[in-house]
MIBA-763541 format. One record per residue: x, y, z of N, C-alpha, C in turn. Coordinates in pm, whole numbers, padded with zeros to 5 digits, always signed. Example, Ala and Ser with C-alpha at 12.3 -4.5 7.8 and 13.67 -1.06 7.14 Angstrom:
2
+01319-00569+00780+01230-00450+00780+01320-00330+00780 +01285-00225+00708+01367-00106+00714+01290+00003+00787 
This chain:
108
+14895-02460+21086+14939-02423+20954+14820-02379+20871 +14821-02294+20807+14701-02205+20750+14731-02293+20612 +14690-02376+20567+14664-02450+20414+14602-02402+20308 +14591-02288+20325+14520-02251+20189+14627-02234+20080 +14537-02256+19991+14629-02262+19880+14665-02113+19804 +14589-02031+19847+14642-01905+19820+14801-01865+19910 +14780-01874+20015+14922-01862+20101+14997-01913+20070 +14993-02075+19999+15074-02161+19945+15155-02079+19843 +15096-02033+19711+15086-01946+19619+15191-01856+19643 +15144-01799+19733+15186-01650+19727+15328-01701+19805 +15377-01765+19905+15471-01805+19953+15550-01831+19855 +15484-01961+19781+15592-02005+19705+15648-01880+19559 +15542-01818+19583+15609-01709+19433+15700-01626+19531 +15700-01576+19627+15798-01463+19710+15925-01549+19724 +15957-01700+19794+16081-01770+19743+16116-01729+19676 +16064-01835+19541+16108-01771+19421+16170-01656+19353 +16088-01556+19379+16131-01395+19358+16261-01403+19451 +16277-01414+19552+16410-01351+19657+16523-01467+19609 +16501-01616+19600+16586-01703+19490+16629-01642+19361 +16562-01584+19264+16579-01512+19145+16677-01376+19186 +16650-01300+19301+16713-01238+19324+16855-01247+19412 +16862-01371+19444+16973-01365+19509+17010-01344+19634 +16848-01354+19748+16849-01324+19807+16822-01485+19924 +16899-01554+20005+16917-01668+20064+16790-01674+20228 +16664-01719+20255+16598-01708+20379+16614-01845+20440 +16611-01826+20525+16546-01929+20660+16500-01895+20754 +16419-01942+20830+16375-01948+20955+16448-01973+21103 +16488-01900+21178+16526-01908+21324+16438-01843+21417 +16410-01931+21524+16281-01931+21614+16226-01860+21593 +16139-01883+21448+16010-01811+21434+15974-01681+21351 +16135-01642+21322+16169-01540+21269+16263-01535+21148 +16189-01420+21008+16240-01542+20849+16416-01397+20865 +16532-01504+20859+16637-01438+20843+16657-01444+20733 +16751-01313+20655+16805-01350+20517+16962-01279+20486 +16982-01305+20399+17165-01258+20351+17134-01293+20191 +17128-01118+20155+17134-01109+19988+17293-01079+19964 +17282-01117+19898+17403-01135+19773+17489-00955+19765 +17608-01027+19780+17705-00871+19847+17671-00758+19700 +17618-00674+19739+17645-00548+19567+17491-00563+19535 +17383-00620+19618+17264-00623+19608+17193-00463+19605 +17117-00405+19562+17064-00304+19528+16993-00264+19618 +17006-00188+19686+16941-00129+19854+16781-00147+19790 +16751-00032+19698+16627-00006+19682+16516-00146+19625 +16595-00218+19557+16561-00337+19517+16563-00415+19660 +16656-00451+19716+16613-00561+19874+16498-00499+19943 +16485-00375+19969+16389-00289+19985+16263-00332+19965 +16238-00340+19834+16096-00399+19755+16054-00533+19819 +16165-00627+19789+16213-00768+19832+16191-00795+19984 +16198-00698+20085+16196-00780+20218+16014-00699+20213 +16007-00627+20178+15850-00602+20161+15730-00677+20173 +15756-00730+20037+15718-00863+19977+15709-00962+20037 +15846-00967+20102+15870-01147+20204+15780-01065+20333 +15732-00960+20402+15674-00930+20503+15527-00949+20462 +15496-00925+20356+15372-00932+20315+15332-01025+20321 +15409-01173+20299+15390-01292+20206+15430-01385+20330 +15458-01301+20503+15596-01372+20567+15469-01532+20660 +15378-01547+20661+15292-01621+20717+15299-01773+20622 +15282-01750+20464+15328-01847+20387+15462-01933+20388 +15548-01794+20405+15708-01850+20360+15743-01926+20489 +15701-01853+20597+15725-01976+20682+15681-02102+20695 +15542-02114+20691+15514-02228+20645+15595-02331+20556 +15624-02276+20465+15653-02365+20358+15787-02409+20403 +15897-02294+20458+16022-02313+20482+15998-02414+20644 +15934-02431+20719+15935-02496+20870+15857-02622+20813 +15794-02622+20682+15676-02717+20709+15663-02774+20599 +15726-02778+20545+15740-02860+20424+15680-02995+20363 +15735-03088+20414+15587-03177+20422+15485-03158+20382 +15429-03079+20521+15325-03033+20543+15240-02998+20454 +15319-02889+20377+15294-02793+20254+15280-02870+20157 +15348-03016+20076+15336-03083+19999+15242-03179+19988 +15221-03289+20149+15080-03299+20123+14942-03196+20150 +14947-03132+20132+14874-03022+20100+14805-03040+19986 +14946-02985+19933+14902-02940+19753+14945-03110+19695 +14938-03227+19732+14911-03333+19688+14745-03350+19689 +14682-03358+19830+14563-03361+19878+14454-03276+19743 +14462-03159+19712+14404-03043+19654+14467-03091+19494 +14575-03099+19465+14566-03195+19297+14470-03337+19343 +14458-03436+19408+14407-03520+19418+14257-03492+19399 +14225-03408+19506+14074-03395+19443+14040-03300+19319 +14133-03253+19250+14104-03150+19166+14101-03284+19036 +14228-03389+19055+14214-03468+18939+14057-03549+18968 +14031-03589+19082+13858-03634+19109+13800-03572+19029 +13751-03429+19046+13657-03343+19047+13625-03332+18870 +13791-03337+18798+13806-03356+18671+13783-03507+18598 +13802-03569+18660+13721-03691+18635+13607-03756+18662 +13540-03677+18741+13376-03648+18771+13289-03581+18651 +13365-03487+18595+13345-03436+18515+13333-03438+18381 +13412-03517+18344+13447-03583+18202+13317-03729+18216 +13303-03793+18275+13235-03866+18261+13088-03821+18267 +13036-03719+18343+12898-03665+18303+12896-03639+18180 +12989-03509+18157+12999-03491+17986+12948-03598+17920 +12999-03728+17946+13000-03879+17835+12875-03894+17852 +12824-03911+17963+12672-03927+18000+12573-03861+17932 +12634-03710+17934+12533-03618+17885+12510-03621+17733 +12583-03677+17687+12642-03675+17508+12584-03818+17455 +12557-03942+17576+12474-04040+17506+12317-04023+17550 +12330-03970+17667+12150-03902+17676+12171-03852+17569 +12214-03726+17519+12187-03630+17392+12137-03736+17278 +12220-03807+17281+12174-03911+17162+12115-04016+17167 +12085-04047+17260+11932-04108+17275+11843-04019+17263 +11794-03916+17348+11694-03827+17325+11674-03813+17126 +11795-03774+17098+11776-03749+16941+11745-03849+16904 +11784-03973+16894+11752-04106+16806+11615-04133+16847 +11568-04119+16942+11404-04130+17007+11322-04007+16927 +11359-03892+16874+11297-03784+16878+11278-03795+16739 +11374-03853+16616+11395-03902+16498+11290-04001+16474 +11257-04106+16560+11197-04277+16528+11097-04211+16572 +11054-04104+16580+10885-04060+16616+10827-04045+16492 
């Protein structure tokens, strides 16, 4: 399963789009089937299976692998909330150095 979170992305926005449109996918061995909505707009499904070909490495994923796909993007918020809380606390650090340095630089 290719985990990047761009594929993630882009998968999950092409769902979406073919959901918005009315357009129903799944996966059978390996291959993404679909059935849009009867009075669907040729030139519009057109655009739409495009899209899902472009995007078709994600959508499977997400549609076969679900799980998968969620701890994923659990894993990647997890360290992103780390990385943001790594962060905030230097800030704090850096802001009572700041003011020590100043209160030292003052009492001179």
């Amino acid at each position: 399963m290719d985990n990047t979170l761009e594929s993630i992305e882009r998968g999950l926005a092409i769902i979406d789009t073919l959901i918005k449109n009315d357009v129903m996918i799944w996966v059978s061995d390996g291959t993404i089937k679909y059935k849009a909505k009867e009075g669907t707009d040729q030139s519009r499904l057109d655009v739409l299976l495009k899209m899902l070909k472009a995007g078709k490495p994600g959508v499977i994923e997400i549609l076969t692998q679900p799980e998968a796909t969620r701890k994923t993007l659990q894993d990647r918020q997890r360290r992103l909330s780390t990385a943001f809380n790594d962060v905030v606390v230097l800030e704090e650090d850096l802001i009572r150095l700041s003011e020590i340095v100043k209160r030292r630089s003052n009492g001179k």
